[in-house]
N, C-alpha and C positions, 0 to 999 in steps of 0.2 A: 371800602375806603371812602365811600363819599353818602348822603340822604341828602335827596336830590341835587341842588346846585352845592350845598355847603359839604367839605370836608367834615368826613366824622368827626374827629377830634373837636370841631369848633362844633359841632350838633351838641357832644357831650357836655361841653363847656358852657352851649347857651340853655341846654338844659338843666346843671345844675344853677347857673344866675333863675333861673324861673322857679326851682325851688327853693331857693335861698329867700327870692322874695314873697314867695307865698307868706313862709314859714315867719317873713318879717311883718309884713301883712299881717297875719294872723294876731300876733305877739304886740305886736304896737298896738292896738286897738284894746288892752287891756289897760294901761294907764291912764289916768284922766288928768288933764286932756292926752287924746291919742298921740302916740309919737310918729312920724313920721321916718323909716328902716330904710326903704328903696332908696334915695338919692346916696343915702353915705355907703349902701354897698354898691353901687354901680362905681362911685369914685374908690370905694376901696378894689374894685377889680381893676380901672385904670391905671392906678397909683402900682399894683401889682404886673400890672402887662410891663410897664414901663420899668421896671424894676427888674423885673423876669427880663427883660429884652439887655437890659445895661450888664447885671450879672455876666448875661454867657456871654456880650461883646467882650467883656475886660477878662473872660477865662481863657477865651479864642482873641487875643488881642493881635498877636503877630500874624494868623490867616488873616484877619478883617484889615489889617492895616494894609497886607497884601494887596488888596481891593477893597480899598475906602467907600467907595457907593454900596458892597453890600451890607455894609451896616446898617441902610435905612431898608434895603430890601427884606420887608417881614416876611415875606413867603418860604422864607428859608426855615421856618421853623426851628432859629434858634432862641429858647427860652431859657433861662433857669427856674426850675420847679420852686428850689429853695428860698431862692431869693425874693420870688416874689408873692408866694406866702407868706415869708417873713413881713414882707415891705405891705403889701395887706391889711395883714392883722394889726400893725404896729399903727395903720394911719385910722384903723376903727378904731382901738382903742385910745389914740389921741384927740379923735372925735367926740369919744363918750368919755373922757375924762372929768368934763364939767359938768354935762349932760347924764346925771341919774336915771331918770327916767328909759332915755334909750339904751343903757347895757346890757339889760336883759334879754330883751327880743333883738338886737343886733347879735350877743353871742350867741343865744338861740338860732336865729338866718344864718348869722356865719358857718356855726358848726352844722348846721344842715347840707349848706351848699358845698362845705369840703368833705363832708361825709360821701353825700350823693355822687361828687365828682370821682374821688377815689373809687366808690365801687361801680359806677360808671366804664373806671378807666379801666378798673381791671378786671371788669365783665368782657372789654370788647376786645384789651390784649388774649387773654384768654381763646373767647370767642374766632379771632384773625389768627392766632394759631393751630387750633382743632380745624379750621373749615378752608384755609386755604396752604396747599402745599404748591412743590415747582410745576408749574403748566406741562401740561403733556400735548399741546399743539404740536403740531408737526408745523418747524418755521423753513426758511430757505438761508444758508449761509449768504452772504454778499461778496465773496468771494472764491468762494466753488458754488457750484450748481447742483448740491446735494441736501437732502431733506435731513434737519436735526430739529431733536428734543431740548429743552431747558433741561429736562429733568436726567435726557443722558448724559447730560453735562455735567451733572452733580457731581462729588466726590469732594470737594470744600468749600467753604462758604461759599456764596454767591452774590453779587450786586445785578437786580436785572432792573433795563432803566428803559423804559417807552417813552418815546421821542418821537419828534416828526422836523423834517424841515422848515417848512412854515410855522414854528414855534416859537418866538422869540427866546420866552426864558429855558427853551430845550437847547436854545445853538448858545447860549450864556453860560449852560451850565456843562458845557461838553469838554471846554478844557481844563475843567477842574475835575470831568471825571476819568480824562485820557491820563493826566497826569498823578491820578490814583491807581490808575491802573498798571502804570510803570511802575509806583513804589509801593503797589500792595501785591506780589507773584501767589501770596498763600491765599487772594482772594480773588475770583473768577469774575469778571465782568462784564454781559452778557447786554449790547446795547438793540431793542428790539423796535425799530423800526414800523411806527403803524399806518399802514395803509399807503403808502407813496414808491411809487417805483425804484429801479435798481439805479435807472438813469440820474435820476434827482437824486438818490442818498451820494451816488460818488461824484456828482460835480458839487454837491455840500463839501464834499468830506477834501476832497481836492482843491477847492476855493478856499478850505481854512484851513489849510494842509494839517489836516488830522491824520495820526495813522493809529485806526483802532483795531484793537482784536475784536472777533465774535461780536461781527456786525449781522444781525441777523434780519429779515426781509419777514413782514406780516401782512398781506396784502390788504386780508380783510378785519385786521384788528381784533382778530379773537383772544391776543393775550389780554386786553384792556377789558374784554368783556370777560374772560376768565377770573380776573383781580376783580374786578368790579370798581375801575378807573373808569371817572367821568369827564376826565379832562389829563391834559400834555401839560409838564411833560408829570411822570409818576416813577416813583424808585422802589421798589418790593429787594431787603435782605432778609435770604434765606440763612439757614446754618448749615453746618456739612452734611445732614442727616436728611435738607431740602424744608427743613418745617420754614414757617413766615415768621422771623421774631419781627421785623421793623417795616412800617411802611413811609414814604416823605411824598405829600403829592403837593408839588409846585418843587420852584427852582431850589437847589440845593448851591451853598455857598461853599467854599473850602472847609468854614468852620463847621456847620451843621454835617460834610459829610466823614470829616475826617473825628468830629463825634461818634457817630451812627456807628464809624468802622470801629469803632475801639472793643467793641460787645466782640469782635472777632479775634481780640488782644493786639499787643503787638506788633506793629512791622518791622518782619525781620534785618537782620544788619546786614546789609549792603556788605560781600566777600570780595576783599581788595583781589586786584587784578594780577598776575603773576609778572615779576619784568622780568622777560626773555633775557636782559643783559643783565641780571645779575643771577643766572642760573649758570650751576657748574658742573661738571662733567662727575 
């Protein structure tokens, strides 16, 4: 999940900007005079983040309005892929509309760095599903004093989410995932606790009157070294079968979780409740 302090995702991301500008590097220097590549791809990844980022607010409008600050909260890792590709390509090729010289070795760098990125990305989806399945740690429930597995817990999807009290954006992101976990029954969510005592998780969970299921106790943090989480808090979805389709490491907003859930289908429809008073004999 993470090379060294940086989240994979961003490693993959600044490595293809590094081949994109090689590749523009290289290709500029054949015009005379040389073109200069780098500054208009680094504005067209900008122009793209920023686009990326407006896309999924206005797709997830109703979550984000829910809470208007997480809109600027980027750790949430909500993007759109689409959009800001689209919004990208669209502000290179407005660049080199007048500019001859630079559309060659710009399309050249471009298609390098979206080629690289794709098979980047889908070297290390790949990769995070063959090599990491559900922890087989032995954890301690937080509410009995009995030893359980993540993985005996399997049998449907699963959301398992490493937290710690001292985490800001872990106690941020807790009632957005107590409150998924009352509207998602077909979906297991397993909140694991790293390294802090029994004491400290329930005068948390007490002080922000949470009431979670499958609060589970890790004293010594071995599910974060199992994932190969370098930082709190981290969200690992499994499938019913326990493989790893998704990882999210930093705070999860309403919109990016109720995303993430969707790979799971559906949330089932809430079954009205029976009135005693209009039952008849």
């Amino acid at each position: 999940m993470s090379i060294g302090p940086f989240p994979i995702q961003l490693a993959v991301l600044l490595l293809a900007l590094a081949i994109a500008v090689a590749v523009g590097w290289k290709t500029g220097r054949a015009p005379d005079p040389p073109v200069k590549v780098t500054p208009v791809l680094i504005d067209m990844l900008f122009v793209g983040l920023v686009a990326a980022r407006i896309g999924f607010v206005l797709q997830w409008l109703p979550e984000y309005l829910a809470d208007p600050w997480s809109i600027i909260r980027l750790g949430d890792g909500g993007f759109s892929l689409w959009a800001g590709t689209f919004a990208g390509l669209a502000f290179g090729a407005w660049q080199a509309r007048r500019a001859k010289p630079l559309r060659r070795p710009l399309a050249m760098a471009a298609g390098a760095g979206l080629g690289s990125w794709a098979l980047l990305a889908g070297a290390l989806v790949l990769m995070q599903a063959s090599a990491l399945k559900l922890p087989t740690t032995d954890l301690a429930m937080l509410d009995r004093d009995t030893p359980v597995s993540l993985a005996a817990m399997s049998g449907q999807p699963m959301v398992v989410n490493l937290w710690a009290t001292w985490c800001p954006p872990c106690r941020r992101e807790m009632p957005v995932l107590a409150a998924a976990q009352e509207r998602r029954p077909d979906v297991t969510f397993a909140f694991v606790n790293q390294g802090e005592s029994e004491g400290d998780i329930r005068a948390y969970l007490d002080g922000d009157s949470l009431r979670l299921r499958n609060v589970l106790l890790d004293p010594f943090s071995a599910t974060s070294q199992e994932a190969g989480a370098r930082g709190l808090p981290a969200t690992l979805f499994f499938d019913a079968d326990g493989r790893l389709v998704d990882t999210h490491m930093g705070e999860l907003s309403e919109a990016t979780l109720t995303h993430a859930l969707q790979r799971f289908g559906p949330a089932p429809t809430p079954q009205p409740v029976p009135d005693p008073s209009k039952e008849t004999d």
